[in-house]
One Martini backbone bead per residue (centre of mass of N, CA, C, O) as a GRO file, in nm:
protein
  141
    1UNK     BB    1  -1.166   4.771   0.714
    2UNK     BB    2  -1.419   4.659   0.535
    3UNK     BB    3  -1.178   4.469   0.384
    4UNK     BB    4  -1.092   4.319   0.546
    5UNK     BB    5  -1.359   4.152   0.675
    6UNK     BB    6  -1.404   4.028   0.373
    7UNK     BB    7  -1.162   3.886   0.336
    8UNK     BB    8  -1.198   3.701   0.627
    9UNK     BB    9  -1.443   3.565   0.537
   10UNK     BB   10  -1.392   3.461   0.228
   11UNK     BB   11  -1.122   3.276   0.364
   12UNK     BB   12  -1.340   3.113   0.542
   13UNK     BB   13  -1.505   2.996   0.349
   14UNK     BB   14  -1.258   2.844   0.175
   15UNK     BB   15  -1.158   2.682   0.428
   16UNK     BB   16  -1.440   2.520   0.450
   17UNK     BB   17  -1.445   2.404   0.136
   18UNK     BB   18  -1.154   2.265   0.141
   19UNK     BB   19  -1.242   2.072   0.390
   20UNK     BB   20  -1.512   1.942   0.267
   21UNK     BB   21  -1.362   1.797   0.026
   22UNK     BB   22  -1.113   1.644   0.178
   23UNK     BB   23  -1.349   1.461   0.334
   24UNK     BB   24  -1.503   1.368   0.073
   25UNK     BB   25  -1.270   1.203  -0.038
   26UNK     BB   26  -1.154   1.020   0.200
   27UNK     BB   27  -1.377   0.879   0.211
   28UNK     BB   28  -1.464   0.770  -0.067
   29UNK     BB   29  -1.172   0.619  -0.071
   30UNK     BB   30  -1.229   0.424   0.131
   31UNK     BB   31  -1.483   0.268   0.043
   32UNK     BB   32  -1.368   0.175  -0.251
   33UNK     BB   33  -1.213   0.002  -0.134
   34UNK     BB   34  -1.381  -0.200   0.011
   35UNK     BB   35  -1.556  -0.238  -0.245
   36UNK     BB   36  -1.309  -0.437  -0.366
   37UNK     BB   37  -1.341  -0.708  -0.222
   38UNK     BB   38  -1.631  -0.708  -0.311
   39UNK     BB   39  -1.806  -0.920  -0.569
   40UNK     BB   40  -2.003  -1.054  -0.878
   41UNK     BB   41  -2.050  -1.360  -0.980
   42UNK     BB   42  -2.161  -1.584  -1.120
   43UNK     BB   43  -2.224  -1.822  -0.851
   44UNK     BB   44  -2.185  -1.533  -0.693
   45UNK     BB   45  -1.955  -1.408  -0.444
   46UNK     BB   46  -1.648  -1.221  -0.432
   47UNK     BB   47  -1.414  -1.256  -0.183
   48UNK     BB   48  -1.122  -1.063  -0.124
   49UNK     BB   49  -0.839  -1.173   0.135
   50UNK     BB   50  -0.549  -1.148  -0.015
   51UNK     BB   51  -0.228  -1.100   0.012
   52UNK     BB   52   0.034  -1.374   0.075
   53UNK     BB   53   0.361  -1.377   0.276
   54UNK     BB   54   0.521  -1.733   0.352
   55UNK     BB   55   0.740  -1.956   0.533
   56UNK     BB   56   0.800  -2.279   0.424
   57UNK     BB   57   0.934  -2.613   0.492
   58UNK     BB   58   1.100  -2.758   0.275
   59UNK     BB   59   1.346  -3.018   0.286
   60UNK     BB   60   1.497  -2.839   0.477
   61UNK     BB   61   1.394  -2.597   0.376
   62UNK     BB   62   1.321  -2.247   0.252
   63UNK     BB   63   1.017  -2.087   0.163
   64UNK     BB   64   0.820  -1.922  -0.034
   65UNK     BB   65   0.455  -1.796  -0.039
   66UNK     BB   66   0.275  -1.662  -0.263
   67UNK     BB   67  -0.062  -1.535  -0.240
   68UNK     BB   68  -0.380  -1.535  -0.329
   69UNK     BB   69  -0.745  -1.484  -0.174
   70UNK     BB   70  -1.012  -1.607  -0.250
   71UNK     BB   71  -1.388  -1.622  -0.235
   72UNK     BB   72  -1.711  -1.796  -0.214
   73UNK     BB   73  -2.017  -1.703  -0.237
   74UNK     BB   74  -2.355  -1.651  -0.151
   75UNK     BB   75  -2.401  -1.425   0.004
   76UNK     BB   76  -2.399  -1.068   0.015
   77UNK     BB   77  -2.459  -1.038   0.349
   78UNK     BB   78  -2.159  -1.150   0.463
   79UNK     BB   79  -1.941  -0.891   0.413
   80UNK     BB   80  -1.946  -0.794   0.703
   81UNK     BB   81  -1.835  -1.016   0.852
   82UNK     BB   82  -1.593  -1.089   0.699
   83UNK     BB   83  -1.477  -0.765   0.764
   84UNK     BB   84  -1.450  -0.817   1.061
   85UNK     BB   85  -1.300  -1.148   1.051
   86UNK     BB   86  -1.039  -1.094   0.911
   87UNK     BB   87  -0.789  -1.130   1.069
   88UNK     BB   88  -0.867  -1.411   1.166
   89UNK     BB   89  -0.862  -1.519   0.899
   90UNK     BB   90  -0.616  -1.457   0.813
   91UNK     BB   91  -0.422  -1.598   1.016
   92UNK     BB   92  -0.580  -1.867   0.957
   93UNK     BB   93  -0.397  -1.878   0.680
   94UNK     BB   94  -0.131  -1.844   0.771
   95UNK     BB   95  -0.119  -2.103   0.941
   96UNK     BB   96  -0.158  -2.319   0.682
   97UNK     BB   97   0.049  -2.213   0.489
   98UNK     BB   98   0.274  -2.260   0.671
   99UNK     BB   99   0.226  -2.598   0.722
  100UNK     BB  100   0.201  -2.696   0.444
  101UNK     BB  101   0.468  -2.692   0.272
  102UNK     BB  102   0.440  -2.997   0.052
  103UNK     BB  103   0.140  -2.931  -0.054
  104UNK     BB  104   0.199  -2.668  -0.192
  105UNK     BB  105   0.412  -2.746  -0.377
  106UNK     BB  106   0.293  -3.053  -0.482
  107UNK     BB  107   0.027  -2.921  -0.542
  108UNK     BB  108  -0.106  -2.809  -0.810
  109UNK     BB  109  -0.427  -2.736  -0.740
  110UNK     BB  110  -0.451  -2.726  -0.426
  111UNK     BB  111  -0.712  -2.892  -0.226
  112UNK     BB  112  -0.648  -2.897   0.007
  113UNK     BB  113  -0.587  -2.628   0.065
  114UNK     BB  114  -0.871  -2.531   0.008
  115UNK     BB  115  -1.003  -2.681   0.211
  116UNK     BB  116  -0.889  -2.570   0.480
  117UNK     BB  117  -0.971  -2.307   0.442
  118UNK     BB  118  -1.231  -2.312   0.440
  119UNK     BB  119  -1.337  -2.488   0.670
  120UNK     BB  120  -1.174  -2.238   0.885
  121UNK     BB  121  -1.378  -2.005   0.758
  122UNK     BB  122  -1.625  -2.166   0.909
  123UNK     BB  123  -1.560  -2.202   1.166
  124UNK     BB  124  -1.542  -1.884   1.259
  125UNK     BB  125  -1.857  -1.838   1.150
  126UNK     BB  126  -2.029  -2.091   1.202
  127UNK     BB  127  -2.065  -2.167   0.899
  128UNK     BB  128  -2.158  -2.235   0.560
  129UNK     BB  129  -2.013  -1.978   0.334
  130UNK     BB  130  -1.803  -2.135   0.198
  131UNK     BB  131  -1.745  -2.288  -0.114
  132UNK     BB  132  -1.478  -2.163  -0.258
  133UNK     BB  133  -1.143  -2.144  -0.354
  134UNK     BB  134  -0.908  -1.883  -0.448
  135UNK     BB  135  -0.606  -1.875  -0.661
  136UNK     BB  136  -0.480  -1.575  -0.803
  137UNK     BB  137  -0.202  -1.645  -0.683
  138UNK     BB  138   0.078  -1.856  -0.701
  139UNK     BB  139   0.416  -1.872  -0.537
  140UNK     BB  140   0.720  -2.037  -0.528
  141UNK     BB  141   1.073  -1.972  -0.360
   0.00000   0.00000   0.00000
């Protein structure tokens, strides 16, 4: 008897210590992930917007535009609000994407397109936060 509720005991131990480490995993790994979107660059800190995949019709034809963007901040400060407004700006980014059509495809530089995404993501913000637009990978298809 004395020997099963060492057992039953023991069992509660571990089975409260496998639960504490793998919601402490859990944790850590989403963390992670967030802190993966904004780093330190040169001049300023680099919030990456994520990957982007739309549909433009460029000369009665439809085309795909797959793209990351990434933008380049003065303050460190900024990360939570642009985190907060991710979605929105995600949107408005689709939009302007998906508008693009013959600027994107024929635009080597794409300058007009990364104006309009900063413009478009500084009135979201409602202030000048975003200084420069970078396109990590930009295909079009």
């Amino acid at each position: 008897m004395r020997g099963k509720k060492m057992f039953l005991i023991l069992g509660g131990v571990m089975l409260v210590i496998i639960i504490a480490a793998a919601t402490t995993f859990v944790i850590l790994s989403m963390r992670n992930n967030e802190e993966s979107l904004f780093s330190r660059g040169n001049d300023g800190y680099i919030y990456n917007i994520g990957e982007f995949t739309v549909n433009v019709t460029y000369q009665r034809t439809h085309r795909f535009v797959r793209t990351e963007i990434s933008v380049l901040i003065q303050d460190s400060k900024m990360e939570s609000e642009l985190n907060e407004m991710r979605v929105q700006i995600r949107d408005a980014i689709i939009k302007i994407l998906r508008q693009s059509g013959e600027v994107a495809i024929e635009d080597p530089g794409a300058r007009e397109l990364k104006d309009a995404i900063r413009n478009c993501i500084n009135n979201i913000l409602e202030r000048d936060v975003v200084m420069e637009v970078y396109f990590t990978e930009f295909v079009v298809q």
